[in-house]
C-alpha positions in Angstrom: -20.6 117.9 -27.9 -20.2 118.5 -24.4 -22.2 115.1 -22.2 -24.5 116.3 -19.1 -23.1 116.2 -15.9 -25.4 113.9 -13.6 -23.0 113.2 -10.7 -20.7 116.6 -8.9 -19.0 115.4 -6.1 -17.4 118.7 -4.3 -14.8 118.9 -1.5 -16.4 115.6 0.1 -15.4 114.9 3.4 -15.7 112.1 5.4 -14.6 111.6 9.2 -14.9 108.8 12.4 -15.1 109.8 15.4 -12.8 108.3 18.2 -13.5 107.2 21.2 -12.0 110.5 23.1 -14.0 112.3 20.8 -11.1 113.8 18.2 -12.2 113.7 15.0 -10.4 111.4 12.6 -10.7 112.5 8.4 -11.2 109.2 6.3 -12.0 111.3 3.1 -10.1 114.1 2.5 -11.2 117.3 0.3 -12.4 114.9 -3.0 -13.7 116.3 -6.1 -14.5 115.1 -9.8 -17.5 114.9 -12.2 -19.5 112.1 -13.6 -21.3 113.1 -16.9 -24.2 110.9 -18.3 -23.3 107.7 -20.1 -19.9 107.9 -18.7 -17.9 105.1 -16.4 -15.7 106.8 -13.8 -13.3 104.2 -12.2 -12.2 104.8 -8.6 -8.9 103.0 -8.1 -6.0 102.4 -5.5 -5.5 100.3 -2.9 -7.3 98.7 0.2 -8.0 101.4 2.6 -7.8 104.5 0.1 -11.5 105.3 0.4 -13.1 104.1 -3.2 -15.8 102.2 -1.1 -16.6 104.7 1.1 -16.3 107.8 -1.6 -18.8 105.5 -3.9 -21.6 105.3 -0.9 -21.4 109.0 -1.0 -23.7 108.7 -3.8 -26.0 106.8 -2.0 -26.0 109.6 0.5 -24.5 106.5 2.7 -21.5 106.0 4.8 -20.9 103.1 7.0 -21.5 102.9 10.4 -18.8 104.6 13.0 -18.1 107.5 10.1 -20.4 111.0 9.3 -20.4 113.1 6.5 -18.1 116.0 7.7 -18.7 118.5 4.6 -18.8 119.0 1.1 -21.6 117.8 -1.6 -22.5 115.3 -3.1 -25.3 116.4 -6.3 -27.3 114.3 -8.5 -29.2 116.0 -11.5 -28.1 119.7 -9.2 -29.8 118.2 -6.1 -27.4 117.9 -3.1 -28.0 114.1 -1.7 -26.0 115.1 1.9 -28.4 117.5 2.8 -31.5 115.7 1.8 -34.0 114.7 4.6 -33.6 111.0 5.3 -37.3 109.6 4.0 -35.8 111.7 0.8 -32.1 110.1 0.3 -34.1 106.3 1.2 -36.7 106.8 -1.8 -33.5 107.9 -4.3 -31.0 104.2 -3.3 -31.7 102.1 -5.8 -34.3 104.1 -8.0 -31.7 106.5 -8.7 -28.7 105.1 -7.5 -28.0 101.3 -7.6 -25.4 99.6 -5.5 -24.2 96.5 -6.8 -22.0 94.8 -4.3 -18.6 92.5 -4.5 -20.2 89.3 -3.6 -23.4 88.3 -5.8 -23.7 85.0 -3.7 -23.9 87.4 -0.7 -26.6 89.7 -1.9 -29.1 87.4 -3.4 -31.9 85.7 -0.6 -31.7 81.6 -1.3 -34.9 81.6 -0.4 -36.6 83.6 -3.3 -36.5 83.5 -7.2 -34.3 85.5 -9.1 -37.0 87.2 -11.0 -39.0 87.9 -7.8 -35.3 89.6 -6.1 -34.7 91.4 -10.0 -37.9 93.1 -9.9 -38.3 94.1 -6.5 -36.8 97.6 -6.5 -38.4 99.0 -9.3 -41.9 97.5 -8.3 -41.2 98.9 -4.1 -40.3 102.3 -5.7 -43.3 102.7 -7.8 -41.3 102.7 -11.2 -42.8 99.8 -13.0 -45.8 97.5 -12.2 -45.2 93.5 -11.6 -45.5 92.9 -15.5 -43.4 95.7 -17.0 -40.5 95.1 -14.6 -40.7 91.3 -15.3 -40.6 92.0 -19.3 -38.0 94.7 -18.5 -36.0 92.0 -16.4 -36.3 89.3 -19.4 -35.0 92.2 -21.8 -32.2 92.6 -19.7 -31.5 88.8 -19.2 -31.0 88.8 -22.9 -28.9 91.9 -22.9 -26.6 90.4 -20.1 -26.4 87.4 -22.6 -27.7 85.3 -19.8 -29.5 81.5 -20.8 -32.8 81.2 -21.0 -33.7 84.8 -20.8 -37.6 83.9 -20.2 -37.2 80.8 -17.7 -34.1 82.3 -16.0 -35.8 84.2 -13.6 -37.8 80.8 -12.3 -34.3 79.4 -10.8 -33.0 79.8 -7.2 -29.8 81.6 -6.6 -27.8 78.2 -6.6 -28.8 77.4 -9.9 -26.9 79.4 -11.8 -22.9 79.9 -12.1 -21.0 82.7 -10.1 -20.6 84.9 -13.2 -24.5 84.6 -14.3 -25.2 85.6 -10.8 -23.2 88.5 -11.3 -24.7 89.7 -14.2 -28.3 88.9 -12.7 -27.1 91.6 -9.7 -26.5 94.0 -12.9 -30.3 93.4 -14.1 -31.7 94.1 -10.5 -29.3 97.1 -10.6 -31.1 98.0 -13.8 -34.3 97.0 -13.3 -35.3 100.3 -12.2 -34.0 101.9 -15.1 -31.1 104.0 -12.2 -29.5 107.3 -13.0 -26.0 106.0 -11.4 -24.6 102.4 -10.8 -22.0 101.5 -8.4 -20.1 98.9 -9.4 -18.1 97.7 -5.9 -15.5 95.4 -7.1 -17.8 93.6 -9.2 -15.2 91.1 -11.0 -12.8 90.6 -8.5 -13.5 87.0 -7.5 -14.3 85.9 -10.3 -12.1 83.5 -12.7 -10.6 85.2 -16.1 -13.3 83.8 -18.9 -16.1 84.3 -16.4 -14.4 88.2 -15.8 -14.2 88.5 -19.9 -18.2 87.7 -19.9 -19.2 90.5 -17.0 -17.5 92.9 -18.5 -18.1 92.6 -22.0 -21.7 92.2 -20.5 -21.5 95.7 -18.4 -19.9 97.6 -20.7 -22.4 96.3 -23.5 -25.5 97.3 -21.3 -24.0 100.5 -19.9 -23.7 102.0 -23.3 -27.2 101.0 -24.6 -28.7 102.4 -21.5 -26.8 105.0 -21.8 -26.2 105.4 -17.8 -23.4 106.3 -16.1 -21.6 104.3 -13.7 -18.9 104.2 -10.7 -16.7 101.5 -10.9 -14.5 100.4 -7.4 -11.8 98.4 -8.4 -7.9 97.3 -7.7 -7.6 96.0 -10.7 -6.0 98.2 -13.5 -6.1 96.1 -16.4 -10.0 95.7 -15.5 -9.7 99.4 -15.4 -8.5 99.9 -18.7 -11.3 97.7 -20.3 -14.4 99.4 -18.8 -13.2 103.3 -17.7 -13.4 106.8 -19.3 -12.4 109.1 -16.3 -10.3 107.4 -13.5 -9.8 108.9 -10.3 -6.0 107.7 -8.4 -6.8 107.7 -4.9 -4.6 107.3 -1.7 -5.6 107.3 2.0 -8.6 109.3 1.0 -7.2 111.9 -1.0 -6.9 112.2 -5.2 -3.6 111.5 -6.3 -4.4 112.2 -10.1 -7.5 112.0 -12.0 -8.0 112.2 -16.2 -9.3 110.5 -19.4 -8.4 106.7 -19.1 -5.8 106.9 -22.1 -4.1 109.6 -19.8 -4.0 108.2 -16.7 -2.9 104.2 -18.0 -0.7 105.4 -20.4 0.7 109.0 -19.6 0.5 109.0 -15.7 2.4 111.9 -13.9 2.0 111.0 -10.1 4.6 108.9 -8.0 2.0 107.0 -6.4 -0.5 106.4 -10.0 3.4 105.1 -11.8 3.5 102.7 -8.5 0.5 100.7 -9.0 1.0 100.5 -12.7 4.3 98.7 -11.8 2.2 96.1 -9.6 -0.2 95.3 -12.3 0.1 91.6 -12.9 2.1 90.4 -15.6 0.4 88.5 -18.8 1.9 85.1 -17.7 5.1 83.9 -19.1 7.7 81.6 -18.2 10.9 82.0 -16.3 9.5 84.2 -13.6 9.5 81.9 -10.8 12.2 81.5 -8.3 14.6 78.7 -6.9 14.3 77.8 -3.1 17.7 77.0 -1.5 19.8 74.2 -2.6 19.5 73.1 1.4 16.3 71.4 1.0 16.2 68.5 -0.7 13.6 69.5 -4.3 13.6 65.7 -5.7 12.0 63.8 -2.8 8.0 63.8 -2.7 6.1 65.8 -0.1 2.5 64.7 -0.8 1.2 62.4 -4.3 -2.5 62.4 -5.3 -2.4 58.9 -6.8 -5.6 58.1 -9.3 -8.3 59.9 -7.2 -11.8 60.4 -8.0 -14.0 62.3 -5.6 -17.4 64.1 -5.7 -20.1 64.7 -3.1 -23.9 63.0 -2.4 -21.9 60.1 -1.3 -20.3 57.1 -3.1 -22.6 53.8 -5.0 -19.9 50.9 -5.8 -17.1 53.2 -5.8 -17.8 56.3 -7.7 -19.2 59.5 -6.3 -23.1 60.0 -6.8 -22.0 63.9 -7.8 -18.8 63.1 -9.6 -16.0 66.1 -9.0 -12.8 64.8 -9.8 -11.5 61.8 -12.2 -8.8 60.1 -12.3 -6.4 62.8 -10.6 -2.6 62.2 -10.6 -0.5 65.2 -9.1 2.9 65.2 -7.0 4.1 68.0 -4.8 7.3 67.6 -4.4 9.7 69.1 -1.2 9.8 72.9 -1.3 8.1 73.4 -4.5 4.9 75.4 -5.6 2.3 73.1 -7.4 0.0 75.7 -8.8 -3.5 74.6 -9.3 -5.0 76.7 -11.8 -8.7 76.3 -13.8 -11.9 78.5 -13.8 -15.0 78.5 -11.6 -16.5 74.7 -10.7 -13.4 73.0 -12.4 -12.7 70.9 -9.0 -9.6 73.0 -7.6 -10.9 73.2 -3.8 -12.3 69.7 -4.3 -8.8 68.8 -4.9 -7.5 70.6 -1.6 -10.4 69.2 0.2 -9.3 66.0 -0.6 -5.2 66.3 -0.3 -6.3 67.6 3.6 -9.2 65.2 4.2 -12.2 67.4 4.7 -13.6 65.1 1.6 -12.6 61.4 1.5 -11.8 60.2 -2.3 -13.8 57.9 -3.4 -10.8 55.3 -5.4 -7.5 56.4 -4.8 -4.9 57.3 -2.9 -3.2 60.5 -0.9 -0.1 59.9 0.4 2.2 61.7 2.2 6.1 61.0 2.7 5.5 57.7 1.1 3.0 56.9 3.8 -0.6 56.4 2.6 -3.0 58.7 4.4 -6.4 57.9 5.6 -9.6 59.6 3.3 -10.9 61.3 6.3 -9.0 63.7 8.7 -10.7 62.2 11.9 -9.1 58.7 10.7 -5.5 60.6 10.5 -2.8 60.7 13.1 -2.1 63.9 14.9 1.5 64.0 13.1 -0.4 63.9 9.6 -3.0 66.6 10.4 0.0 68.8 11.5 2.4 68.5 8.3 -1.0 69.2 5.9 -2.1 72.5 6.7 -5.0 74.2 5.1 -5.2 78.4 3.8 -8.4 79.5 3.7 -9.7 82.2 1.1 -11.3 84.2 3.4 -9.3 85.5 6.3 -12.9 87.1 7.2 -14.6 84.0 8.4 -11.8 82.0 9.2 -10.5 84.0 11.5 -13.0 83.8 15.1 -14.0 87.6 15.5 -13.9 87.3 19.3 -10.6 86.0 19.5 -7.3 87.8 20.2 -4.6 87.5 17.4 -2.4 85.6 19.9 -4.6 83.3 21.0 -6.0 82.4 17.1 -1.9 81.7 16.7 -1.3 79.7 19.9 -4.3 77.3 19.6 -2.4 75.2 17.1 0.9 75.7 18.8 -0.7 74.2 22.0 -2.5 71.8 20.2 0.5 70.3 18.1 3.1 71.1 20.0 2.3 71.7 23.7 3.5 74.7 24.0 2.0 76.9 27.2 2.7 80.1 28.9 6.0 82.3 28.1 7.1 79.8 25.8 3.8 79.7 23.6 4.1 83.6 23.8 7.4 83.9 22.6 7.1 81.4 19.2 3.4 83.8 18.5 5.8 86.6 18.7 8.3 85.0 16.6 5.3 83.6 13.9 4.2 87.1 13.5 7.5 88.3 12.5 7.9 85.6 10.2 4.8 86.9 8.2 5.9 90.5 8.8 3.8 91.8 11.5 5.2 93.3 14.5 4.4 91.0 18.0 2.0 93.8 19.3 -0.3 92.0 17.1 -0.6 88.8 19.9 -3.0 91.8 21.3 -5.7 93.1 18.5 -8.7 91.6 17.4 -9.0 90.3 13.4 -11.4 93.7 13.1 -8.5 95.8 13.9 -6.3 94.5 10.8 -6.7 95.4 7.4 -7.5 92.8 4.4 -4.1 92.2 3.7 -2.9 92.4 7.5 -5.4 89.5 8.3 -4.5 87.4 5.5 -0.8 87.2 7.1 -2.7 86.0 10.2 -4.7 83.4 8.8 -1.1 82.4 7.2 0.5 82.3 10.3 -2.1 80.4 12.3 -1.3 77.4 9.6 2.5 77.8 10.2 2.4 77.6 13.8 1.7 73.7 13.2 5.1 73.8 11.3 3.5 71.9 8.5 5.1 69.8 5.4 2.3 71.1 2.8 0.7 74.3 2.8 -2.6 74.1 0.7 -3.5 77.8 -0.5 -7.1 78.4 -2.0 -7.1 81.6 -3.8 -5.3 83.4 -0.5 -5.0 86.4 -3.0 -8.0 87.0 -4.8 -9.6 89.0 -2.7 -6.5 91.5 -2.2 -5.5 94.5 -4.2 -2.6 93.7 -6.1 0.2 95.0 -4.2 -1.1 94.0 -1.0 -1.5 90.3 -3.3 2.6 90.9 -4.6 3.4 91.5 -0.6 1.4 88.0 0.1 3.4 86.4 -2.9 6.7 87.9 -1.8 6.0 86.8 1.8 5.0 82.8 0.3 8.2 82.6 -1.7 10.7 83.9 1.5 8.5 81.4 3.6 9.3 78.7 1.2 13.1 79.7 1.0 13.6 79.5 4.9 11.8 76.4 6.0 11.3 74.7 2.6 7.6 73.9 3.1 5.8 72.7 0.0 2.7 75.0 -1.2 -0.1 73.6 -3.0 -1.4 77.2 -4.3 -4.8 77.0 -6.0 -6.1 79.9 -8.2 -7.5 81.2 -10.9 -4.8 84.0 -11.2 -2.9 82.7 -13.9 -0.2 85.6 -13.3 0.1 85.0 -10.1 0.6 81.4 -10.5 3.1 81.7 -13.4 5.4 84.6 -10.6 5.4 82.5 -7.6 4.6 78.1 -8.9 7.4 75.9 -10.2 4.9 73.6 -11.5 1.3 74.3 -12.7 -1.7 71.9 -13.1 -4.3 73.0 -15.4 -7.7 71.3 -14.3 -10.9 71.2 -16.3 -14.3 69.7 -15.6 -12.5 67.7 -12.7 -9.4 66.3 -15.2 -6.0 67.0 -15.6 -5.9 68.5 -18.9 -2.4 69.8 -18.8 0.6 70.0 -15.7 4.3 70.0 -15.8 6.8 73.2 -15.1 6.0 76.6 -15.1 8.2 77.7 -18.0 6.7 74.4 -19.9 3.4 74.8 -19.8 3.3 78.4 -20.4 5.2 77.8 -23.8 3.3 76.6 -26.9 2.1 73.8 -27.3 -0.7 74.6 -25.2 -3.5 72.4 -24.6 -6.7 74.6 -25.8 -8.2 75.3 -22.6 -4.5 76.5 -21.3 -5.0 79.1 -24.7 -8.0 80.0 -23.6 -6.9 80.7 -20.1 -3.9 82.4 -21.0 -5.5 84.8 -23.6 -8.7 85.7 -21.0 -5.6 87.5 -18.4 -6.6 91.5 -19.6 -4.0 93.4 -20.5 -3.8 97.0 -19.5 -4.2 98.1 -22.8 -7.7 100.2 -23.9 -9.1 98.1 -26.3 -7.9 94.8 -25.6 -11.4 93.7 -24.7 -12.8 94.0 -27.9 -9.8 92.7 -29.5 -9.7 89.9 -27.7 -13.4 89.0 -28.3 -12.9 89.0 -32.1 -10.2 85.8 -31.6 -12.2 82.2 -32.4 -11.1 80.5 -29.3 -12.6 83.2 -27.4 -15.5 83.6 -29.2 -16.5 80.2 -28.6 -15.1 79.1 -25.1 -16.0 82.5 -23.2 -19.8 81.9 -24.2 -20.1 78.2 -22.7 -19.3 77.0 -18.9 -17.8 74.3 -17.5 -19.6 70.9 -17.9 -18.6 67.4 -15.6 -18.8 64.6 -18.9 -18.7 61.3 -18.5 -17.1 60.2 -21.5 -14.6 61.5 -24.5 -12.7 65.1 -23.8 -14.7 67.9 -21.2 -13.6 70.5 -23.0 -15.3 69.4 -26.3 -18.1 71.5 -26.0 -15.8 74.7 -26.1 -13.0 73.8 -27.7 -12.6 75.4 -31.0 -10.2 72.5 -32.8 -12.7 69.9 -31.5 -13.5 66.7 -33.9 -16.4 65.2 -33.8 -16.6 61.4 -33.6 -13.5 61.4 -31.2 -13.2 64.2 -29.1 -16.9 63.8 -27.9 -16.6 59.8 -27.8 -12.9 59.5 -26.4 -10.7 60.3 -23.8 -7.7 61.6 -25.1 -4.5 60.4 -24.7 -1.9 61.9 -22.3 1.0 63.5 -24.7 4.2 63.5 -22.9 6.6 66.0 -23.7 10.2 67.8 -22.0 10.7 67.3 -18.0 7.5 65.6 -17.3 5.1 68.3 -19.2 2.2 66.3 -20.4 -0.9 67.1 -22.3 -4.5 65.4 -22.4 -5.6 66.0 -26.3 -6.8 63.7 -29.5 -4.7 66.8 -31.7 -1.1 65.7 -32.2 2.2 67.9 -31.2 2.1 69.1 -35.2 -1.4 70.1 -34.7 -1.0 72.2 -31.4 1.9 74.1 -32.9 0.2 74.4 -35.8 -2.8 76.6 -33.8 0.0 78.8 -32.2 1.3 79.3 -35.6 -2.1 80.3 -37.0 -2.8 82.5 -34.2 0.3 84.7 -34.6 0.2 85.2 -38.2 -3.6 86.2 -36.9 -2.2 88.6 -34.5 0.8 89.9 -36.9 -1.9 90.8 -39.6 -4.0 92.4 -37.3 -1.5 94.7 -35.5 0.0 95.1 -39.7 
């Protein structure tokens, strides 16, 4: 039985303006369908138009661009030519926009039940008490905690990936026609991703609505679409059933990002910096640190963070830093660059022990530690030019002035791949990947020892994310500069890291070489981080959900726990009476690969055994 079409989107064209007055196409010519109860995925890379063709529906388009022709119709009613008082009544009582950023679009200021409810109370859809029992409903269909007290709590009091899902139920509330979903999952860490969209896809079918879904993320894709649309510099490359399009594409440009998808993680794919530099001697050491916030009482940190933390970052290598949401991975880097003094311990650098705080550290140490930021968007001052965001820490460092500042800018942009016009743009010129090269470079100009990266890829499609990688790994092969890299990309990590710590609730639960730790024995949580990464393979999500470790760690977050292992509560081998009253011991294995677990080496193999007999009857 043919499904209703609710969304026709016709030869939709979208143009800017510029400033002589020519007329510049964005989105070119675009057509395709959304029926009712149907996800339609919108994928490509950064700068292909999925944003902008998704505010279509919204009858929207950001400022500096106009709608230049076509249609746009919900339920047969063209949106595009609809007065304005019209288009305003139908955003989010027909349509609902639910952004990238959940932090961003909630008010600290107010509940979350008052922010849930207020769309369908302002458009006249539900009184005060039906949307606030509609809201709790959906609470419990989103699987959130607490479904009637949930809505009491400020935006801070609940995790990144419950704040995502609560952006869903204000989506909802109003009971929409259309959702767009704008890269909803994106920054998000794998378990947390696993929750949203078993969550979305759960609450989408029982509603029975249909949905746009912006992404860069093809395994995500493959999860959560029916239709998906290919798109490239606002045009459609290739459009089809999911199954089609994943597993029988026929354009160039579709078979191109399926070859950037990120690899499930497994050893042997990092790479071998040049045998100039010399690998064995150690950059930076984290020596028994323990660090939190609220300040310190008799040596421990009123808001514990991290315990106990011993890692070693050694010349020219990759320490990846890998561990879900409020684990303690920028705490870590905070720490390692002195934004946060420890509270016990030690950082030292070159054998030299460094001051806690960076205004207590010498010039010469401030310039071989040298911080990434995640965002290129607000580290990056808007009103400053590209070369003088790049000279500041070559003056400031070095001394360098006039020609000879200009020249090494020049010379730092084609390090990163970016031709030296660049000195003369503003950050709002670039694109996403474009200013993540500059926020890169600004922290090479120092000519630093240790580069500490905190999730400098997340935010990036993934080829512009395999550039950034490819870019990291020459970096590191020409001047032999150490990377701390901090993510929650386990793929990435496992393509680019030559060793990886795994950190949970603040503790070291497993580190040593990349092709170690990503071969069993695992520590549990390292299992249940490796078998969150989706595959692109339709289906996967509801495969994976059926495994016990999944079942049983997705559902619970991350807990700080004084005593016995953190990961107790989650783990699914857990034994009472030790591993809530003990810390376990550290089990040291081949070339420095240790693991923090009560369960023996016998034990761990054992549940790797287990689980492929699982898996082999399964796919039998």
């Amino acid at each position: 039985m043919e499904k209703e079409v609710l969304v026709e989107v016709k030869d939709l064209r979208i143009s800017a303006t510029s400033d002589e007055g020519v007329e510049i196409p964005i989105v070119k010519g675009v057509d395709f369908n959304i029926h009712k109860g149907e996800v339609v995925a919108l994928i490509g890379e950064s700068g292909s138009g999925k944003t902008t063709i998704s505010l279509a529906s919204l009858a929207y388009t950001k400022p500096g661009l106009h709608f230049a022709g076509g249609e746009v119709k919900l339920r047969g009613d063209d949106l595009l030519s609809m007065d304005p008082l019209k288009q305003r009544s139908i955003r989010g009582a027909k349509v609902a926009y639910l952004a990238q950023s959940a932090a961003a679009t909630f008010n600290p200021a107010l509940t979350i039940g008052e922010q849930v409810t207020e769309s369908a109370v302002l458009h006249g859809i539900l009184d005060q008490e039906a949307a606030t029992k509609r809201a709790e409903e959906l609470y419990e269909a989103l699987e959130l905690p607490d479904p009637q007290l949930i809505g009491n709590r400020y935006p801070h009091q609940v995790s990144g990936g419950q704040l995502q899902r609560l952006m869903a139920a204000m989506a909802l509330c109003g009971k929409p026609d259309l959702m767009v979903l704008d890269e909803p999952t994106t920054a998000l860490d794998v378990t947390t991703q696993i929750e949203v969209l078993k969550a979305f896809k759960k609450v989408i079918h029982e509603e029975n609505s249909a949905a746009i879904y912006v992404t860069h993320d093809l395994a995500v894709v493959a999860q959560i679409a029916d239709h998906i649309v290919v798109l490239y510099s606002g045009e459609v490359m290739e459009q089809g059933p999911a199954d089609q399009i994943i597993n029988r594409p026929q354009h160039a440009y579709t078979k191109r990002l399926m070859e950037a998808v990120r690899p499930k993680p497994i050893a042997g794919l990092g790479t071998d910096v040049g045998a100039e530099h010399n690998r064995d001697t150690d950059n930076l050491e984290v020596r028994e640190v323990t660090a939190g916030y609220g300040g310190n009482v008799n040596g421990e940190p009123k808001i514990p963070i991290l315990k106990d933390i011993n890692v070693s970052v050694k010349n020219g290598h990759v320490v990846g830093v890998i561990g879900e949401s409020g684990c303690g991975k920028s705490t870590l880097a905070r720490v390692m660059a002195g934004m946060l003094p420890a509270a016990r311990g030690d950082i030292i650098l070159d054998g030299e022990k460094l001051e806690g705080s960076l205004q207590d550290r010498k010039l010469s140490e401030l310039q071989k530690v040298q911080f990434v930021f995640q965002m290129a968007d607000t580290a990056l001052n808007p009103k400053q030019l590209i070369g003088n965001i790049i000279g500041r820490p070559l003056e400031f460092y070095h001394g360098l002035k006039g020609k000879e500042k200009h020249a090494k800018v020049s010379e730092i942009l084609e390090m990163v791949e970016l031709p030296p016009e660049f000195a003369s743009r503003y950050p709002m010129e670039l694109s996403g990947g474009q200013k993540q090269r500059i926020n890169l470079a600004r922290s090479l100009a120092a000519t630093p020892e240790v580069l500490l990266c905190d999730e400098v890829t997340s935010a990036l499609d993934s080829i512009v994310g395999a550039n950034v990688i490819k870019l990291l790994t020459n970096l590191r092969d020409k001047t032999g500069v150490s990377f701390v890299f901090i993510s929650h990309d386990l793929s990435t990590v496992a393509s680019f890291a030559d060793e990886i710590v795994v950190l949970y609730a603040g503790r070291v639960v497993e580190q040593g070489p990349t092709d170690e730790v990503l071969v069993p024995p695992f520590h549990p949580y390292t299992r249940l981080l490796i078998s969150s990464v989706p595959e692109m393979r339709i289906g996967w999500l509801e495969d994976t959900m059926q495994k016990r470790e999944m079942a049983v760690g997705i559902s619970r977050g991350v807990e700080m726990t004084s005593v016995g292992c953190p990961f107790y509560n989650r783990c699914p081998m857990a034994m009472d009476g030790t591993c809530n009253t003990t810390i376990p011991p550290i089990l040291k294995l081949n070339d420095g690969h240790e693991i923090s677990c009560h369960l023996t080496l016998d034990q761990l193999n054992e549940v790797e055994a287990d689980t492929r007999r699982t898996l082999d009857a399964a796919e039998a």
